[in-house]
N, C-alpha and C positions, 0 to 999 in steps of 0.2 A: 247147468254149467255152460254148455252152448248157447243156450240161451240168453243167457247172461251178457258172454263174448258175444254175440248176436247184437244184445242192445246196449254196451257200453260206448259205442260214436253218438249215438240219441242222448244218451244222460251227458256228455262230455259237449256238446255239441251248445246248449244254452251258455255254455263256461266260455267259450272261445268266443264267440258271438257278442258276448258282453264284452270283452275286452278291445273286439276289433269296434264295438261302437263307444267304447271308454276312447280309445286311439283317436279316432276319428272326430270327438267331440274336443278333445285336449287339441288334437293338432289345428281344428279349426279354432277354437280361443286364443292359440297361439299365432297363425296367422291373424287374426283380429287384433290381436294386442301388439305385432309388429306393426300392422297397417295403421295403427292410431299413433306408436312411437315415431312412426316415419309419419305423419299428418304434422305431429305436433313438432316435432325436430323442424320441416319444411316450411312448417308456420312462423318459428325462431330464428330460422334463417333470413325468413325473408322481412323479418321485423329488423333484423341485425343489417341485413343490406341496405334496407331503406335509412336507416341511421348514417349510417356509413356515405349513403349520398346525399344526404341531407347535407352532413357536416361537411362534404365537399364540398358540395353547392354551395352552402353558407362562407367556408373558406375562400372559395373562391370570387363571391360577391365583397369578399372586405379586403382581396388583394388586391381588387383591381387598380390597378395604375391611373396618378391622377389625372386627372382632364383636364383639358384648357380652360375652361371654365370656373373651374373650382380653384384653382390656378391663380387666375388671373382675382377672382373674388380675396383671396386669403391675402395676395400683394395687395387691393385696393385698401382692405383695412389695417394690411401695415402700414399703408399710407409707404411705398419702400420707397418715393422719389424725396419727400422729407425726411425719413428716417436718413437717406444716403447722404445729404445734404450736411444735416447734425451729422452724423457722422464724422463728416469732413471737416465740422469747424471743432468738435473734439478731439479729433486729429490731430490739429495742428500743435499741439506740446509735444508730442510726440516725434512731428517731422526737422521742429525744432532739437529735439535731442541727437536723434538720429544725425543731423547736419553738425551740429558740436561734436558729438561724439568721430565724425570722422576726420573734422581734420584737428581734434587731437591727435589722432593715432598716423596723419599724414606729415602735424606738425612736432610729434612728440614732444608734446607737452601734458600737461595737467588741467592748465588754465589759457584761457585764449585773451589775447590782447582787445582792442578794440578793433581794428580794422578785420581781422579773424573775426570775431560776434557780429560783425557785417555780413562778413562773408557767408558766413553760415544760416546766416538771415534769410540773405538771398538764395540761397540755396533751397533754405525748407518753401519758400515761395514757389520755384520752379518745381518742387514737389506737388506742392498743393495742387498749382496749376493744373498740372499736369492730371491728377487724379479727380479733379475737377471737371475734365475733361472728359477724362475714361467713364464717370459714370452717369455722364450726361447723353452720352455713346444711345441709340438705339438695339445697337448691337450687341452693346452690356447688359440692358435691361430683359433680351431676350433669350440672352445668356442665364442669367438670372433662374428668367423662366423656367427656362430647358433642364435648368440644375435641378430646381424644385420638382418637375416632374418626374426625374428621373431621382429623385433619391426616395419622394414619399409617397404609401400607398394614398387613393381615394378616399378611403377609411381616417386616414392621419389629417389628411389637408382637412375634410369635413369636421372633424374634433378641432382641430386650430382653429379653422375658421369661427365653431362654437367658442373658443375659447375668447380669439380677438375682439368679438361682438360684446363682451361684457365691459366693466369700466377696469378692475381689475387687469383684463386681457390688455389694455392698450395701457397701462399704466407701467405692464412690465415690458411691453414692446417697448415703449420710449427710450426704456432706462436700460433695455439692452446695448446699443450704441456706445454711449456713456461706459457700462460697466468694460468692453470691450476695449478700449480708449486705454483705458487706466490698468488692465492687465497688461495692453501691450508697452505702456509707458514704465510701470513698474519693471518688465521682463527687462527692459534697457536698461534701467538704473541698477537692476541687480547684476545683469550682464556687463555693464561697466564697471562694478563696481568689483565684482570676481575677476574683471582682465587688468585691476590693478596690483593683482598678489604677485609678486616677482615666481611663484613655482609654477602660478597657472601659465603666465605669460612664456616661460621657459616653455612648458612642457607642449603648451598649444602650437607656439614654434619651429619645434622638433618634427612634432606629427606634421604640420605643414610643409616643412624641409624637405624630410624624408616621401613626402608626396612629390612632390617638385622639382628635388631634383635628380631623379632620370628623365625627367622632359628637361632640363638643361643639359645634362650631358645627348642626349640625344640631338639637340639644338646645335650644341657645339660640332659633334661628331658630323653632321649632315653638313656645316658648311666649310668643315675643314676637307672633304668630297670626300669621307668616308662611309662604309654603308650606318646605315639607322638601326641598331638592335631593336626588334621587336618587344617591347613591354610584353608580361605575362601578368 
C-alpha cells in the first residue's frame, strides 16, 4: 500500500508529460498557422495597395490638364480661323433678324416699312462688322485657347484630336457652325413669335415693371433731395 502511494507520481508522471508535449506541439501549429494567415493577409494587402496605386497613377495620367500643344494641334484641324469665318457669314440671317426684330418693338409695329428694312440692314452690318472684328482679335483666338485648356482633360483633347483626323471628324466640324446658326436663328423666330401673344407680352411687362420701378421711384426721390431707400 505504501508502496503503491510510493510510486503513483511515476505511473502519473508519463500522463502529464504527454499532454504538456500535446500543449506545446498544438500551440506551436498554432503559432505557425497564425504566421502563414498574417503572410498571406500582408501579401493581399500589399497586392490590394499596389492596385489602388496603380489606378491612381492611371487616373491621374488621364486627368492631366491639356497642353498647349495638344491645344493648339486639335484648333489646327478644326481649322478654328475658317470655321469663325463660316460662322460669321451663317450668321448673318440671324443678325439680320435680330435688327428687324428690334425696331419692331422700338417702332411697334408688326411690319417695317422700307426705309425701317434699311435701317435694320445697316444695323445687322455694324454687327457683322463688328464681330468680324472681334474674332480676328489675337486676343480672341488666345482666349479660345485658354478656354479649351481650361475646360478639357489631356485625355479628351487627344480623343478629339483622333476623332478630327478622320473624314467623318471634319465633316461634323464643318456642319457644327451651320447647325449653331440655325438653332440661334430659330430661338428668335420662336422668341418673336411667343412676344406676340398679348398674355405673354402683358405678363413679361409686369415682371419688368415691377423690377424697375423702385429704381424710378428712387430716381425721383434723390432728385427731389430726399434720402434714397435702400433696395433689399
Amino acid at each position: 500500500m505504501g508502496s503503491y502511494a510510493y510510486q503513483y507520481p511515476f505511473y502519473s508522471f508519463p500522463s502529464q508529460h504527454a499532454k504538456i508535449k500535446n500543449q506545446v506541439f498544438f500551440t506551436q501549429k498554432l503559432i505557425t498557422l497564425r504566421l502563414k494567415i498574417t503572410q498571406y493577409l500582408m501579401k493581399k494587402f500589399k497586392q490590394t495597395l499596389s492596385c489602388i496605386l496603380l489606378s491612381t497613377c492611371s487616373f491621374s495620367i488621364f486627368a492631366q490638364p491639356a497642353t498647349s500643344k495638344s491645344v493648339e494641334r486639335a484648333m489646327e484641324l478644326s481649322d478654328i480661323k475658317a470655321t469663325l469665318a463660316q460662322s460669321q457669314q451663317e450668321m448673318r440671317p440671324v443678325y439680320d433678324k435680330q435688327a428687324e426684330e428690334m425696331l419692331k418693338n422700338i417702332f411697334k409695329t408688326l411690319t417695317l416699312n422700307a426705309e425701317q428694312k434699311k435701317a435694320a440692314n445697316q444695323i445687322a452690318d455694324v454687327t457683322a462688322s463688328f464681330s468680324n472684328k472681334l474674332i480676328s482679335d489675337p486676343k480672341f483666338l488666345q482666349m479660345l485657347k485658354n478656354t479649351y485648356m481650361q475646360t478639357f482633360t489631356e485625355e479628351e483633347v487627344l480623343a478629339n484630336i483622333q476623332f478630327l483626323e478622320t473624314p467623318i471628324g471634319q465633316s461634323i466640324n464643318k456642319k457644327n457652325s451651320l447647325l449653331m446658326s440655325k438653332i440661334m436663328q430659330n430661338s428668335i423666330e420662336m422668341s418673336s413669335q411667343m412676344m406676340q401673344d398679348p398674355k405673354v407680352q402683358k405678363e413679361v411687362n409686369q415682371k419688368i415693371e415691377n423690377i424697375l420701378m423702385p429704381l424710378f421711384e428712387q430716381e425721383s426721390k434723390t432728385k427731389q433731395g430726399q434720402p434714397a431707400l435702400e433696395l433689399k
